[in-house]
C-alpha positions as CSV (number, residue, x, y, z in Angstrom):
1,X,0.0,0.0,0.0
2,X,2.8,2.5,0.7
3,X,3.9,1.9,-2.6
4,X,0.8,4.1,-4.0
5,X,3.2,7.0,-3.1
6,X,6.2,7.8,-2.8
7,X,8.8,10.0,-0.8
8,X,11.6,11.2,-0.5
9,X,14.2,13.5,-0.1
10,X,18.2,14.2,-1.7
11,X,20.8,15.3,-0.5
12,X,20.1,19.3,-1.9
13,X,17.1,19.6,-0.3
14,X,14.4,18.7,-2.8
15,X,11.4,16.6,-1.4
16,X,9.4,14.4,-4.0
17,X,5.7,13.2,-3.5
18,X,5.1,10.9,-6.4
19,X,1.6,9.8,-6.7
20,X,1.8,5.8,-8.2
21,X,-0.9,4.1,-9.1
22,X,-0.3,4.8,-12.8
23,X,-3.1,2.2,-13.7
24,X,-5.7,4.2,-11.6
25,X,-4.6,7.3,-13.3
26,X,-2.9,7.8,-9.9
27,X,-6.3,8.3,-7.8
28,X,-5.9,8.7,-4.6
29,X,-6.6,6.6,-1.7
30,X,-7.2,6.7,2.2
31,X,-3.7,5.5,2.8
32,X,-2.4,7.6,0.2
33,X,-3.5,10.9,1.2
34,X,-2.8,9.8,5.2
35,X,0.8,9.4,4.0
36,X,1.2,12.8,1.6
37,X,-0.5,14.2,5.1
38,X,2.1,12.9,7.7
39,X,4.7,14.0,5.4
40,X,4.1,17.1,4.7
41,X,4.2,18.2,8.9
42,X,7.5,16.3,8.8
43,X,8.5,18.3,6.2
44,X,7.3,21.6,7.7
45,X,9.5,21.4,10.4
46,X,12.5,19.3,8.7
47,X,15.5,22.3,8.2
48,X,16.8,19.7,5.5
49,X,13.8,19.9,3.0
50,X,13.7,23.8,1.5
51,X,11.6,23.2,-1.8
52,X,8.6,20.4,-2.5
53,X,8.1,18.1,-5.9
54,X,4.4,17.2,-6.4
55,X,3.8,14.5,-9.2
56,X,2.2,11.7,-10.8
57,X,3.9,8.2,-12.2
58,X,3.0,7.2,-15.6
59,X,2.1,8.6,-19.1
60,X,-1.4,9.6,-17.9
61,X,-1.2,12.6,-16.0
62,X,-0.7,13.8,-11.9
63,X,-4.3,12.7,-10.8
64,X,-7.4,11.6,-11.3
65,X,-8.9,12.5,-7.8
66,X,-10.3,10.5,-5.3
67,X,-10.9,6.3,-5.7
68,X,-14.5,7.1,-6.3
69,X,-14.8,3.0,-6.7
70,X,-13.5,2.5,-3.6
71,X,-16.4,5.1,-2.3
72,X,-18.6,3.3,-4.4
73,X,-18.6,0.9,-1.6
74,X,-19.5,2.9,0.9
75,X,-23.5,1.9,0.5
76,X,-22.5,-1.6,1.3
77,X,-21.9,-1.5,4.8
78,X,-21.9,1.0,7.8
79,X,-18.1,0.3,8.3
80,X,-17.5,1.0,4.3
81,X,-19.7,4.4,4.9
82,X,-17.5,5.4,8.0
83,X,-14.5,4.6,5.6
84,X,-15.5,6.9,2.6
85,X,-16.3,9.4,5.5
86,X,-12.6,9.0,7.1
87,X,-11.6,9.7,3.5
88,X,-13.1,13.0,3.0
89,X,-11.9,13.8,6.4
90,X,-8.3,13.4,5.6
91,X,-8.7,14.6,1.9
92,X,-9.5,18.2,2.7
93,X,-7.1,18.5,5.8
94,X,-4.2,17.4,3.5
95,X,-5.4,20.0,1.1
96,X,-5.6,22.7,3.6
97,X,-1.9,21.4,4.8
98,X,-0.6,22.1,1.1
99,X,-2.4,25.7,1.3
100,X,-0.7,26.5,4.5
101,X,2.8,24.7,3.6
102,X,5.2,27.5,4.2
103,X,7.7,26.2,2.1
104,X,7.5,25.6,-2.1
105,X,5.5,23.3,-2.9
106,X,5.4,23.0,-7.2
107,X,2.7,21.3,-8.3
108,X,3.7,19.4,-11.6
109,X,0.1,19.7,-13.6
110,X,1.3,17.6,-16.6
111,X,-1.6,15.7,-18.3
112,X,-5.1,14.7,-16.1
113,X,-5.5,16.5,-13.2
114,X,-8.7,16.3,-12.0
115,X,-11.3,16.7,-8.5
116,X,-8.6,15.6,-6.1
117,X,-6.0,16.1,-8.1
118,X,-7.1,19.5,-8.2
119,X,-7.7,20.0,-4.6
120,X,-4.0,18.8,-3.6
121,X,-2.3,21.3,-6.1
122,X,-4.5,24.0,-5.9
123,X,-3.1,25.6,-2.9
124,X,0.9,24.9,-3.9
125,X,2.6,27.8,-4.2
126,X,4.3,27.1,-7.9
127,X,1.5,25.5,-9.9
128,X,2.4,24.2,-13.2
129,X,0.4,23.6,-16.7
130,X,1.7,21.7,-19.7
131,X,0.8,21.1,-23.1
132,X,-1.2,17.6,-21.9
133,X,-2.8,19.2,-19.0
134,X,-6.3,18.3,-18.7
135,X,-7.8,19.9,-15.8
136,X,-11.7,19.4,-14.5
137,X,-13.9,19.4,-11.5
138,X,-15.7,16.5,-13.0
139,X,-17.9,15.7,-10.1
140,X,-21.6,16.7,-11.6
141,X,-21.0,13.4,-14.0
142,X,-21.6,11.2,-10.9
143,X,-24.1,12.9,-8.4
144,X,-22.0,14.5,-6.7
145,X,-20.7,18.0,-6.1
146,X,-17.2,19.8,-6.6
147,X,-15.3,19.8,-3.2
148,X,-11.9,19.8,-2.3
149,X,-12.5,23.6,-1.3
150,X,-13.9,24.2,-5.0
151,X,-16.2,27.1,-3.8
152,X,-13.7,28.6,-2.5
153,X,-11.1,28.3,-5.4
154,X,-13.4,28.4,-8.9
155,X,-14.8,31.8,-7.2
156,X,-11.0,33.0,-7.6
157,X,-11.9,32.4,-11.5
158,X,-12.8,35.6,-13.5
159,X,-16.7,36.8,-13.5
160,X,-19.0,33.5,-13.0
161,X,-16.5,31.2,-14.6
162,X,-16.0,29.2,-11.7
163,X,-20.1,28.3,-11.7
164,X,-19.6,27.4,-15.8
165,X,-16.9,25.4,-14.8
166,X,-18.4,23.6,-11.7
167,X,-21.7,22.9,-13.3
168,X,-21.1,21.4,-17.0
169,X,-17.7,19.6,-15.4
170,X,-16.0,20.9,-18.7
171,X,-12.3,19.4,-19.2
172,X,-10.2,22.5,-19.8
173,X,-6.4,23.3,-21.1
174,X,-3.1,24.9,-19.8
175,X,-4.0,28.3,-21.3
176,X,-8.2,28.3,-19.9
177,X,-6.2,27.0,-16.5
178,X,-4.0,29.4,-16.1
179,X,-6.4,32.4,-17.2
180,X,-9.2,31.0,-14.6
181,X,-5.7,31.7,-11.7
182,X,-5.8,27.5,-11.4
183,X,-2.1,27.7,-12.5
184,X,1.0,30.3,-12.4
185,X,3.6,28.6,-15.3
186,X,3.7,27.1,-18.4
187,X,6.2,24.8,-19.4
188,X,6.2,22.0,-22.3
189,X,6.1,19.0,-20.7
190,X,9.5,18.1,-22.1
191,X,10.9,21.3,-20.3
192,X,8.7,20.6,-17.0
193,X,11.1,17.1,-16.8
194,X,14.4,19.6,-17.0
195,X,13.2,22.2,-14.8
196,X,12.6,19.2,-12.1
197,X,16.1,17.8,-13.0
198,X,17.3,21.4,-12.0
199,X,15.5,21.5,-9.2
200,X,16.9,18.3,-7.4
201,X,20.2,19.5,-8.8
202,X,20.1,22.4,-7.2
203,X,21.8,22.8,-3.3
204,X,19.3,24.8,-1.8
205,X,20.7,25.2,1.7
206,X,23.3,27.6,0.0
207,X,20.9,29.8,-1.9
208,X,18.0,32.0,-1.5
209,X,15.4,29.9,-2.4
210,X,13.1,32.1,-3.9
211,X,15.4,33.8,-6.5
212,X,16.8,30.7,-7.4
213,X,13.1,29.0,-8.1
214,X,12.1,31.9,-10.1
215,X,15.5,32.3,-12.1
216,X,14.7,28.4,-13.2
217,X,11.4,28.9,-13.8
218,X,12.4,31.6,-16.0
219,X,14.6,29.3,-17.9
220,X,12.2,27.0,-19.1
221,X,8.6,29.0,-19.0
222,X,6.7,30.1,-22.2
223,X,3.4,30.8,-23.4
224,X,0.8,28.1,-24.1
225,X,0.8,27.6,-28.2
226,X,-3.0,27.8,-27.9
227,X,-5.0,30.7,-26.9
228,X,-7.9,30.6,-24.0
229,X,-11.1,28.9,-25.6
230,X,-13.0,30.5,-22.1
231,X,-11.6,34.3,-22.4
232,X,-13.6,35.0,-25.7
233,X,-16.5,33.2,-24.1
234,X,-16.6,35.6,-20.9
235,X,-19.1,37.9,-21.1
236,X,-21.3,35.4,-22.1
237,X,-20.9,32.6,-19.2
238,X,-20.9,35.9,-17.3
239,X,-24.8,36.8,-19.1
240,X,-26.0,33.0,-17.8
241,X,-24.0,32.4,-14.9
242,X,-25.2,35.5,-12.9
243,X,-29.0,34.0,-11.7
244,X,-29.1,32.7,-8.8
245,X,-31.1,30.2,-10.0
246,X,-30.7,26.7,-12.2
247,X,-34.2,27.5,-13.9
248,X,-33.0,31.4,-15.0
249,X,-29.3,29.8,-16.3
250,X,-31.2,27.5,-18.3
251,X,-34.1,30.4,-19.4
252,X,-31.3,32.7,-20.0
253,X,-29.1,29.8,-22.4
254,X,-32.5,29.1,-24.3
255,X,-33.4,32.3,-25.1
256,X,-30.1,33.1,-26.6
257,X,-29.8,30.1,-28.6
258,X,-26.6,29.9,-29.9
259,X,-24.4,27.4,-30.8
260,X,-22.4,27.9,-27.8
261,X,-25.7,28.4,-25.4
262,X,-27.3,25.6,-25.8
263,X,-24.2,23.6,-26.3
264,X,-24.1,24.5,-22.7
265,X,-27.9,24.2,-21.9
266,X,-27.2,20.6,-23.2
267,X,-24.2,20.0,-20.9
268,X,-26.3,21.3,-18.1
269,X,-29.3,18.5,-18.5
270,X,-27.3,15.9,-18.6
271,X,-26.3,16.4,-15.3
272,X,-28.3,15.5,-12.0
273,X,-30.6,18.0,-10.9
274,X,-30.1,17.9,-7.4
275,X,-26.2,17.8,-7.6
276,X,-26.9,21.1,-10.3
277,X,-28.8,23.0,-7.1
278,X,-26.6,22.0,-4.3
279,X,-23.6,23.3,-6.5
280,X,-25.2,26.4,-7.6
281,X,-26.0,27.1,-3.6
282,X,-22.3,25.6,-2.2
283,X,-20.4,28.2,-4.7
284,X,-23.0,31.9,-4.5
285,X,-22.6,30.9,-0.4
286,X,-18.2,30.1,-1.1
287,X,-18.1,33.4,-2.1
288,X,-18.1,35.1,1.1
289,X,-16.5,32.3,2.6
290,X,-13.1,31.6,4.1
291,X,-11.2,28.3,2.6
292,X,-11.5,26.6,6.0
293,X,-15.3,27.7,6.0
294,X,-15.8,26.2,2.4
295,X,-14.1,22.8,3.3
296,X,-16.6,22.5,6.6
297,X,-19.2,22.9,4.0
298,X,-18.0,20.3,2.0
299,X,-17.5,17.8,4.5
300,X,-20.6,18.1,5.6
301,X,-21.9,17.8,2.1
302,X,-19.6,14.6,1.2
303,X,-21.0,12.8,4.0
304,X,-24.9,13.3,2.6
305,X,-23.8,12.7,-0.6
306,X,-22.2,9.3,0.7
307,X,-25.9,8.2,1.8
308,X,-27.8,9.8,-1.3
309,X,-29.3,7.6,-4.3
310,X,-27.8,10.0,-6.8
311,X,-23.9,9.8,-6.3
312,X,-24.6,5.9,-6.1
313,X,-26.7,6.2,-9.3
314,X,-24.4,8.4,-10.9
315,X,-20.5,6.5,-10.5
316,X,-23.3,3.2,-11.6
317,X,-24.0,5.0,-14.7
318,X,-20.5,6.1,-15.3
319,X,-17.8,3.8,-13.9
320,X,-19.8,0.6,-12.6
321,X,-22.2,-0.2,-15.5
322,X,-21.3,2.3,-17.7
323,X,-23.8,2.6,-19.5
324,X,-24.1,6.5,-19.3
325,X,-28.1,6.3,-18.2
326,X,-28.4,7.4,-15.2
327,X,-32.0,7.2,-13.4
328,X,-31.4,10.6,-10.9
329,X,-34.1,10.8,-7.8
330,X,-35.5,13.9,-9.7
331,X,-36.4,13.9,-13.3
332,X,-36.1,17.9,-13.5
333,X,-34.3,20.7,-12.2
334,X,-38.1,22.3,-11.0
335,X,-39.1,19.0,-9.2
336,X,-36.0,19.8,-6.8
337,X,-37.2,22.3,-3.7
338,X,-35.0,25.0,-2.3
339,X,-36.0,23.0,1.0
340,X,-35.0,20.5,0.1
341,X,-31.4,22.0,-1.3
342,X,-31.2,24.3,2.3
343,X,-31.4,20.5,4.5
344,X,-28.4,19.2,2.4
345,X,-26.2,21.6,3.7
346,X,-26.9,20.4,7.6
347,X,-24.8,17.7,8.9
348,X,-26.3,14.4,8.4
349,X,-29.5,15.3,7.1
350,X,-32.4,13.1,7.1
351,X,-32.0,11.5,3.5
């Protein structure tokens, strides 16, 4: 099991976390995020370890996010429930840990990094895009919601983007990542593999360690080859993402009708209703939050989510059965109350 990651530090001062379960696209496990957890306070108080290495084994990419099979299982048993719980519990405070690291942490974002993947490299200090990044909150395809702090964060993202993002679970690019502030660098992914080279290379307990990371990132960034797909899309996320409510996003996409509105209106149906209003809610409420106030939230919504028919129905659809057909407790955004939406966000609500 401790094999799922790996760490370690050189002689220079460099500290690697190396997510490795390449054949789960490197999702991330109890154990694994328990580990990444416990040594990140060693590392926080270890003189020897100046600068942290965040990355992912394999051709595929940093991260997929959390084992959602392995939560799957948490409708099986009480114990397996308390397990999926435990998860989330550890999840979010290893994501807060890499917030408050006081040290560099860079976060290599080279091809998937999504939902957990997101959460653990969101709050590293040196966040880096490549030419294979795929980055996405992916959570509406399976009932559920975008957590890991994700109201906090995707309301850091220009205008309503964030809300676009969250609800249609779009699967964005280095240049849409880096202009909705979910990355700082771009690298070619060939250049990302020398500018980590440098960095274990480098003796960091004889520079300042600052300078030195910025004159190597300055060595190897550049600009991503393709422009943002999002930025010329702005204003109008912006027109439809501004209600307050699922039924006036939709209204709003309809009565435009173009390509790219009811593209989106499309996207949006697709998705389960009730997860659509509980996101919707979790991110207008993030934005007067505090991060440690958002993840509260979201713990407390993970654990209703872990005893409602929807996420079940919706990892079914998508990663048991696959069949893509999922049968969501509420045929329509309309049939969904805002009573019903306000209970979810009390801990352990009467399901």
């Amino acid at each position: 099991m401790s094999d799922d990651v790996l760490c370690s530090v050189n002689q220079n001062g460099a500290a690697t976390i190396v997510l490795n379960r390449p054949k789960a696209l490197n999702s991330l496990s109890y154990d694994m995020v328990r580990v990444i957890g416990d040594q990140l306070k060693e590392w926080e108080r270890d003189q020897n370890v100046s600068v942290v290495v965040i990355k992912g084994s394999g051709p595929k990419g940093l991260c997929a996010g959390g084992d959602i099979k392995a939560l799957y299982e948490a409708r099986s048993s009480k114990q397996a429930l308390q397990e999926a719980e435990r998860f989330f519990e550890k999840e979010y405070e290893v994501d807060m840990a890499v917030y408050r690291f006081s040290k560099p942490i860079i976060a290599c974002m080279d091809g998937i990094v999504m939902g957990g993947g997101v959460g653990l490299t969101y709050g590293a200090s040196h966040r880096i895009v490549t030419e294979r990044t795929k980055w996405s909150m992916p959570e509406m395809n399976i009932g559920f919601f975008p957590d890991v702090g994700a109201a906090y964060f995707l309301n850091k993202a220009p205008g309503y983007l964030g809300r676009y993002l969250a609800l249609t679970a779009s699967v964005i690019h280095a240049a849409d990542v880096l202009y909705m502030n979910g990355a700082d660098i771009y690298m070619t992914s060939v250049d990302l593999e020398r500018f980590i080279q440098k960095v274990e290379q480098t003796n960091w307990r004889h520079v300042n360690i600052e300078e030195k990371l910025e004159q190597l990132i300055g060595e190897f960034q550049a600009k991503p080859h393709q422009e943002s797909k999002l930025a010329p899309e702005q204003n109008a996320i912006d027109h439809h993402f501004k209600h307050d409510t699922l039924e006036k996003i939709i209204q709003s996409l309809e009565s435009e009708g173009s390509v790219f509105s009811l593209n989106v209106k499309k996207q949006l149906l697709s998705k389960s209703p009730f997860s659509l209003k509980i996101t919707l809610k979790q991110l207008a409420d993030g934005k007067q939050k505090k991060l440690e106030e958002c993840f509260a939230t979201d713990l407390v919504l993970a654990q209703n989510f872990l005893k409602h028919h929807d996420f079940f129905e919706g990892v079914r659809s998508v990663l048991i059965d696959r069949d893509q057909s999922p049968n969501y407790q509420y045929r329509h955004i309309s049939d969904v109350t805002d009573d019903a939406v306000n209970q979810f966000f009390h801990p352990r609500a009467d399901l």
